[in-house]
Steps between C-alpha positions, in 0.01 A plus 500: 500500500346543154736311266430679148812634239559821528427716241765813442470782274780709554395745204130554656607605869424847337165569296498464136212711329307353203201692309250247390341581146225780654816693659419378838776448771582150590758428756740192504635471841680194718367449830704331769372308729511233760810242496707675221171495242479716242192541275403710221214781505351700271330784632183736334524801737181671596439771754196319702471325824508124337740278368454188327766258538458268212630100506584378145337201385632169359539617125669876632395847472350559154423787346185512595601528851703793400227663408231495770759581749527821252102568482555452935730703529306762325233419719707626855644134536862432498594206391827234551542167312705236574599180343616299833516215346729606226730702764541161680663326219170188528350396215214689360194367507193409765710261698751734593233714593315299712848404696522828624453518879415847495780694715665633179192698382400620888888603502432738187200623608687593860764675230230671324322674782795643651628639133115650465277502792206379299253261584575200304237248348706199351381375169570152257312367187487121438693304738699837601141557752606205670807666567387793600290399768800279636708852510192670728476236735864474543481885580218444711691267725781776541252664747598858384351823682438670183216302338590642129414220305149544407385157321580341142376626115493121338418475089376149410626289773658174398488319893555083399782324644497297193291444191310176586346202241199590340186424677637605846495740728791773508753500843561872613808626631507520831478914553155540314347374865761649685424840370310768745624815347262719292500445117331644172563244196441557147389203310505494139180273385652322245765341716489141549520572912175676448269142547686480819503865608224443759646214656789732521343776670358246755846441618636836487213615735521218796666776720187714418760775381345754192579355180337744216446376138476624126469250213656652164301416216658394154804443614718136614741731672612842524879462459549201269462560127743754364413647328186613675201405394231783434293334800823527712536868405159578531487359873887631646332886572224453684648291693782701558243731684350216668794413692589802607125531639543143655838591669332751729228240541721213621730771716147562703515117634684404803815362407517168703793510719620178443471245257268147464591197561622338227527133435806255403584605100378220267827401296547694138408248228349530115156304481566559124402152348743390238331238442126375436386411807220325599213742639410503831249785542108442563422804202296353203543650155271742446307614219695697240285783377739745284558613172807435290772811335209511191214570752312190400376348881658171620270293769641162641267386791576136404841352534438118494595282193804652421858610694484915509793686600397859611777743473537800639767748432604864404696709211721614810560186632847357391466128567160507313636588207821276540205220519287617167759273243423211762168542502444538103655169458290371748202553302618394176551156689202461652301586181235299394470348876254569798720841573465840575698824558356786646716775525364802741712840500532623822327908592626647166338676226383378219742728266776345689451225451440520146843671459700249691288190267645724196854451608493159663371184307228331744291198352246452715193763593558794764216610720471818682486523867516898509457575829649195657205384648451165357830384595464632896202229504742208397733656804803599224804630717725503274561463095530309299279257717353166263228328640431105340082397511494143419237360337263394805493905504754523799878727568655198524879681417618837531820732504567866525825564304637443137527116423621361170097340430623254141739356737471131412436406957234752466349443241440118635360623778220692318485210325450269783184732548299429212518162542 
């Protein structure tokens, strides 16, 4: 037996109406379900054949969310989202996500078809994708008659069991190869997942099941600034349309009738570094070629004769800004010695950047990665990440989180370098 808290909402057993900002209906409901559960739905009602039964992802439903399930519903698609994770009493966050076996999520979607009918595609964002293709093949292995799930709708797929040290390769959760349902994923471009999005698709497709794919330009993810950028804006109503085009498509596939193998679970852990570690990948730095927030180009093909931390980060990124004071000090105390800083902002425009410089003191030069490219070829994951070239022109340290860099133990061991 399932061992989660039960969740009770007395005062939702009956609907409670809200009217988002365009007047459209949006439905609050609680569903019951297996072993005295209770989670929370809200439902966009449409009049068409296909529902979309949306998993929240690790930071909850945004806005954003809100309103492409509007611009779908519009479209013929009804649409229900649901924050297990939050109607379970765990934590939010990936973790909790990735602990989820699955039977919750094929419960609602049992819940959901008898309440509509519909054929169902089950959808997630970031690490809620994972989910979502744990809740199919837990409803696959219920062997129904009534094959009404018809595949999954992912957006940006975050599929890691943990973050791991710079340098090496990632560890996927266990479903990615243990997936043979049909699947259309949207990736935004400038994600950081987008280096590894081939690998990715690799996986997904072992079982030779019909995974489709559209890349969103301009954008590092559909749901996660709010507000919404202009690029996020710009891309929500085509693909609107899209999907419901693609949810006939993946209905046309045979649904398989049971589910893949799937092998033992690696155990949830953070690969987060909180330290600097020493690097173990085989990746050479590679020649900088960019140009810096006043459009004057920046080339650094030779790293030898000098320690060069190379820094990548973004104006969205929390940690990287925690670590700009750190870093500023940094470089006043390694001034006037065989030391560099080079500071590369992460797939954002330049007018960004230029507002967040205007608002936060950095003291060290900012170069523009705009489309996120340069930073896929040094295999960034995740950001901040710091990389450490010694002066024999080797990574000889590395970590991918927020450190405190004029820490005195640091700072000896970039010392210890230029020796």
């Amino acid at each position: 037996m399932r061992k989660f808290f039960p969740v009770v909402f007395s005062l939702l057993i009956g609907l409670q109406i809200f009217h988002a900002d365009d007047g459209s209906p949006q439905t609050v409901i609680a569903a019951p379900l297996a072993d005295d559960i209770e989670v929370t739905v809200s439902r966009f009602d449409a009049s068409g054949d296909y529902l979309l039964l949306w998993i929240a992802p690790e930071y909850g439903f945004r806005e954003t969310h809100r309103s492409m399930a509007r611009r779908l519903a519009a479209q013929g698609i009804e649409v229900w989202q649901s924050d297990i994770v939050e109607s379970l009493f765990l934590p939010q966050g990936s973790s909790s996500l990735k602990r989820l076996d699955g039977d919750t999520i094929a419960d609602l979607v049992e819940y959901v078809h008898r309440h509509t009918g519909k054929k169902i595609a089950l959808a997630g964002d970031s690490y809620a994708a994972m989910a979502a293709l744990l809740g199919a093949r837990s409803w696959q292995g219920r062997k129904l008659d009534d094959p009404y799930l018809v595949g999954a709708v992912l957006f940006t797929p975050y599929s890691y069991a943990y973050i791991p040290s710079l340098g090496l390769e990632p560890e996927y959760v266990p479903i990615v190869e243990s997936t043979n349902i049909p699947l259309m994923i949207y990736q935004a471009q400038n994600s950081g997942t987008t280096g590894g999005f081939a690998a990715l698709l690799e996986k997904l497709r072992l079982h030779e099941n019909p995974v489709y794919t559209r890349i969103v330009p301009g954008v590092m993810s559909l749901f996660y600034e709010e507000p919404p950028s202009r690029a996020m804006i710009d891309s929500a109503a085509p693909i609107a349309l899209n999907i419901r085009q693609m949810l006939a498509v993946l209905a046309r596939h045979e649904f398989p009738a049971g589910p893949a193998a799937i092998a033992n679970a690696a155990p949830v852990r953070s690969g987060i570094d909180i330290y600097l570690k020493e690097f173990n990948g085989k990746n050479p730095p590679l020649t900088i070629k960019l140009t810096d927030i006043d459009g004057n180009p920046v080339v650094r093909s030779d790293f030898e004769g000098r320690v060069t931390l190379v820094n990548f980060w973004a104006t969205w990124c929390p940690p990287c800004i925690e670590e700009i004071p750190s870093l500023n000090r940094l470089q006043l105390k390694m001034a006037g010695r065989p030391f560099e800083l080079i500071s590369i902002n992460y797939a954002e425009d330049r007018e960004t950047v230029v507002n967040f410089l205007r608002r936060v003191n950095v003291d060290f030069p900012v170069l523009l990665d705009t489309d996120g490219a340069y930073a896929r070829t040094w295999n960034v994951i995740t950001y901040p990440s710091t990389f450490v070239v010694g002066p024999q022109g080797k990574i000889r340290f590395g970590v991918n989180a927020a450190i405190e860099w004029d820490d005195p133990e640091l700072i000896r061991k970039l010392e210890s370098l230029m020796r």
